[in-house]
N, C-alpha and C positions, 0 to 999 in steps of 0.2 A: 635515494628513494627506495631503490630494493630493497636495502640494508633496514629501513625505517618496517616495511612491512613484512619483513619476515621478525623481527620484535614486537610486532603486532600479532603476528600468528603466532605465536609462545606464549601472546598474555591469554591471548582468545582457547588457545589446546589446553592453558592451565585452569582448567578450570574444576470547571463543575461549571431558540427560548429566549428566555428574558433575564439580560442579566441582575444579578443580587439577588434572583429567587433561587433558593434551595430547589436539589433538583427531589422530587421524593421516590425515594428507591424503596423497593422489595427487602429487608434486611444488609446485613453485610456482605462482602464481595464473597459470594457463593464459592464450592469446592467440588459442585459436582461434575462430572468426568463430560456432561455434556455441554457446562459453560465454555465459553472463551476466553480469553481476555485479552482487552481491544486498547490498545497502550498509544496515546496520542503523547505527541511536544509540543509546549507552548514556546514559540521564541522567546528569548532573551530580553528582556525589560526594555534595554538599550542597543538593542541590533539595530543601524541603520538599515537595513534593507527593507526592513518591514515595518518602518515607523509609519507607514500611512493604514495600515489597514492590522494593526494590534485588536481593533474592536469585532472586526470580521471575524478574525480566528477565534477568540473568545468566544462569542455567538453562536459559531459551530459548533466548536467545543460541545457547549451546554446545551447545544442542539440535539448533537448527535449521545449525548449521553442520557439526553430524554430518550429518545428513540430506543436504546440497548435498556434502559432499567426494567430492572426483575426479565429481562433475556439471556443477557451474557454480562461479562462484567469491563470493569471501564477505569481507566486511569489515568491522569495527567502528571508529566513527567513538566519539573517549571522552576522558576527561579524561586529566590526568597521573597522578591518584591513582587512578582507577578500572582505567590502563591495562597493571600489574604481572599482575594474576590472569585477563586476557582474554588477553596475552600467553603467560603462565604454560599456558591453555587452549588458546588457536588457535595459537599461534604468534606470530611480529613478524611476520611476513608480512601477516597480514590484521589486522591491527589500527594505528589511524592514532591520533593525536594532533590530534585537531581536536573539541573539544566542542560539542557543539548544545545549542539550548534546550528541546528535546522529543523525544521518541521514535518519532512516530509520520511516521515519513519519507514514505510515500508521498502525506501529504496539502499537504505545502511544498516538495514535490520538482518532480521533472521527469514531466509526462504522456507516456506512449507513449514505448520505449525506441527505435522506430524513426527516430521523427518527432520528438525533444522538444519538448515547449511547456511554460512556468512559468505558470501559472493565480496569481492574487493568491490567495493563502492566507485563508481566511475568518476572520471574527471566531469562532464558534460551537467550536473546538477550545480557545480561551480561555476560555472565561467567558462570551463575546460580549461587546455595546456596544462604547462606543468605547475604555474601556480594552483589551478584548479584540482587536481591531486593532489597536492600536498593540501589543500582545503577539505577537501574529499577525505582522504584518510586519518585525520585530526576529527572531522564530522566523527567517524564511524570508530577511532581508539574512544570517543567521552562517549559513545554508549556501551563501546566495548568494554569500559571501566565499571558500569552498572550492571554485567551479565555476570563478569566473574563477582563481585562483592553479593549479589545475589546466588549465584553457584546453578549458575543455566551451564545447559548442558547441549551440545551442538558440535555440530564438523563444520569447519571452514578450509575456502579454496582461495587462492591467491590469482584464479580467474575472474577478468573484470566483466560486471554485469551489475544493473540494479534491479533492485526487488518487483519494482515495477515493470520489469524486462522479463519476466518469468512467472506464467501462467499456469495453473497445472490444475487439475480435476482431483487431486490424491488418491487417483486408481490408476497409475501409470501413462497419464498422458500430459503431454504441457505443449505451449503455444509460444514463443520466443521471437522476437524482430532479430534481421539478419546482422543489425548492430553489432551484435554477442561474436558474431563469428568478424566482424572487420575488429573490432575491438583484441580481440586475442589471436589473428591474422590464422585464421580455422579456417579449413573449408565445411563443406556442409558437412558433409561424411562425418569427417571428425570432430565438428560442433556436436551430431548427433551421437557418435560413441561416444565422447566423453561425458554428457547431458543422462545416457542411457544408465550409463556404469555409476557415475555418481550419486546420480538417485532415485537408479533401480528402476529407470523409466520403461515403456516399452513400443512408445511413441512420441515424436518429438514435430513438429510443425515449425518452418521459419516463414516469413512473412515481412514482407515489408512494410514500415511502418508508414502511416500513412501523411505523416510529416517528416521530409528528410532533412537531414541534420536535427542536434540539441540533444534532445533525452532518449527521442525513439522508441517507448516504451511501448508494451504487447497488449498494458489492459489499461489503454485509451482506446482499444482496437474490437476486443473483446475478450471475451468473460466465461467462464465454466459454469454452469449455474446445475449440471450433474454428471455422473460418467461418460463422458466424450459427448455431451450437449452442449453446444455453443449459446451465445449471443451475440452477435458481430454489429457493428454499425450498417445502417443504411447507406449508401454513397450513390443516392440518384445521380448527384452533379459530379459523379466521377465514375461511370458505369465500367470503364476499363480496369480500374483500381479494385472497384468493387469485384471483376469479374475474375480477378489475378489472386484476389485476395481468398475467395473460395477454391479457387485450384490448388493454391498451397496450403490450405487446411485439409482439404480432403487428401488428397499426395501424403502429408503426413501422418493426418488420425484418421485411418480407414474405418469406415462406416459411422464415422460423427456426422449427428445430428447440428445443425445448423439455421439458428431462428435467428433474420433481419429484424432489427432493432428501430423504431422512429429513431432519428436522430438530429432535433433541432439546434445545430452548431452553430452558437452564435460566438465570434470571434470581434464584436464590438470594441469592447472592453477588456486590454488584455496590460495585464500588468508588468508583463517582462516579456519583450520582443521577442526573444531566445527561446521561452518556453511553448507560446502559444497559451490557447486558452482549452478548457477543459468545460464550460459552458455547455450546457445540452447533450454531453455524453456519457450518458446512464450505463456503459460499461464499466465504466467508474465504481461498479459496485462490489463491497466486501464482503463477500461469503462464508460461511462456517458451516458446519453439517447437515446446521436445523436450519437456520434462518440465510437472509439476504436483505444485507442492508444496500437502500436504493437511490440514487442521488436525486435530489426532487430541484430544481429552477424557479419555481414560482412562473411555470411559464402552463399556457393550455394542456404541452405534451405530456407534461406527466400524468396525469390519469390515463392517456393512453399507453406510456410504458408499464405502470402501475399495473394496468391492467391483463397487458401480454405477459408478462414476468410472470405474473401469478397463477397464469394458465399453463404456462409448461414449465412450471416446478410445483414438487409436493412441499417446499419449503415454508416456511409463513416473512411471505416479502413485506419489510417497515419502510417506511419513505424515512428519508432523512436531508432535511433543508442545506442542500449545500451553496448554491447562490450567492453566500458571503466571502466562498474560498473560490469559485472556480474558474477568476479570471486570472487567480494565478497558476493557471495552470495543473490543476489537478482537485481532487477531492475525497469521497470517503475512502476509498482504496488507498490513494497515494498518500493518505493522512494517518493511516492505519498500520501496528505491528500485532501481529496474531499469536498470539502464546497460548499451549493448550496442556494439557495432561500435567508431569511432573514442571517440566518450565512455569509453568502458569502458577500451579500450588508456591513453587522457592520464591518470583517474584511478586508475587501477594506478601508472601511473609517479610519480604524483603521489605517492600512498601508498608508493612504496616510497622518497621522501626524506621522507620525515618520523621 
């Protein structure tokens, strides 16, 4: 298994609402320094895992690509057979022919759109053990196969963490579950030098996640929404957790701002025991310089996260329907890779031959 991932770090060093409606975009996938671009996966035609709810994801999809047009830019990464009715929806423009083995990109992706680094994808989004690794690092070589043939450009660590496990503000602070440090048998100290050194951090937060065991990820928890300004979930029904959970935010990002979030968790409906559900947890949101994309339920609460959000940020916050993805466990963050500056430019041009 070592052997397998250190030939992974050598490939990685060498380097489309309603479906069937068109979505209507602003022009073609923009090049300006202040877009993004926001790089989703559609599963695999034929993945059993996800044969019950194909049409969810889709939905989203073209949801959230309503929400980003003429904002930042938007691409679907999909099979041949999945790739007629994304086309048919978004357009050819933003829809690519390269399938992946999972959906949940930002956790096999690239950390920090400024600075990339590839984190070893963990066993825990598989099943875990050791077949779950070797699941895990097969996930993260096929899109490692799309970075180089596009010619992205990144530092990668052979320490395990997923993308979802690593919060940051891109002014030297980040948020991380103590996961990162059981996972690579670190104590805090040394979780935080190596976290500091890597990427030039100057403040690091651990925190326990507030589901143990599975994925344990930082932004089910909370969100950066500006330089060392939080948004954390509310935990009335767990005021000790809640109470543990600000002492280790402040302890690590001295003098961060810190806004409680409504947070109606509804755990009804949860499509894989293992994950939990993602239902009502509006930290779930994707941020980029300018804007914050924001998960919406279809439930009362969001008008009133809608509304706090927009109060303490100068950003311009978009709701975006996620309801059809978040009993499995995650949403627009956890469905999202962020690509910006040069990366963003190679894999635009990359996509537009395929």
């Amino acid at each position: 298994m070592r052997l397998f991932w250190i030939a992974l770090g050598l490939l990685l060093a060498s380097c489309k609402g309603e479906t069937g409606a068109e979505v209507q975009m602003d022009g073609e996938m923009g090049s300006g320094s202040e877009r993004e671009l926001i790089v989703v996966a559609a599963p695999r035609h034929d993945d059993p895992y996800y044969a019950e709810v194909p049409d969810g994801i889709f939905d989203f999809h073209v949801a959230y690509a309503r929400a980003v047009a003429g904002l930042d830019d938007f691409l679907v990464l999909t099979d041949e057979q999945s790739a007629p009715a994304y086309i048919e929806a978004l357009g050819q423009a933003r829809v690519a022919i390269a399938p992946q083995d999972d959906i949940w990109m930002r956790d096999f992706s690239l950390s920090n759109a400024a600075d990339p680094v590839m984190f070893r994808y963990t066993a825990e989004g598989q099943g875990g053990g050791r077949d779950g690794q070797d699941e895990a690092d097969q996930v993260q070589e096929e899109l490692a196969a799309v970075m180089e043939e596009a010619g992205l450009r990144f530092g990668e660590t052979d320490w395990l963490n997923d993308g979802g496990n690593f919060v940051d503000d891109y002014a030297g602070r980040a948020v991380v579950s103590r996961k990162f440090l059981r996972d690579n048998a670190l104590s805090e100290a040394e979780g935080r030098a190596l976290l500091v050194e890597r990427f030039g951090l100057q403040h690091v937060a651990f925190i326990e996640a507030d589901e143990q065991g599975g994925l344990e990820h930082a932004d089910g928890v909370v969100a950066f929404i500006a330089a060392n300004t939080l948004v954390i979930n509310a935990y009335p029904e767990d005021p000790v957790y809640a109470a543990q959970l600000v002492t280790d935010l402040r302890a690590g990002l001295p003098g961060v701002t810190i806004h409680p979030l409504v947070t109606p968790y509804n755990g009804d409906e949860i499509y894989d025991a293992r994950f939990g559900s993602a239902c009502g947890l509006y930290t779930n949101m994707l941020v980029t310089p300018d804007r914050i994309y924001l998960p919406q339920f279809g439930i009362p609460e969001d008008g009133e996260a809608l509304a706090a959000v927009r109060q303490w940020t100068e950003k311009t916050v978009i709701p975006v329907p996620s309801q059809q993805v978040c009993a499995m466990g995650g949403g627009v963050r956890c469905m999202s890779w962020q690509l910006r500056g040069e990366n963003a430019q190679r894999l635009r041009a990359w996509a537009a031959q395929q």
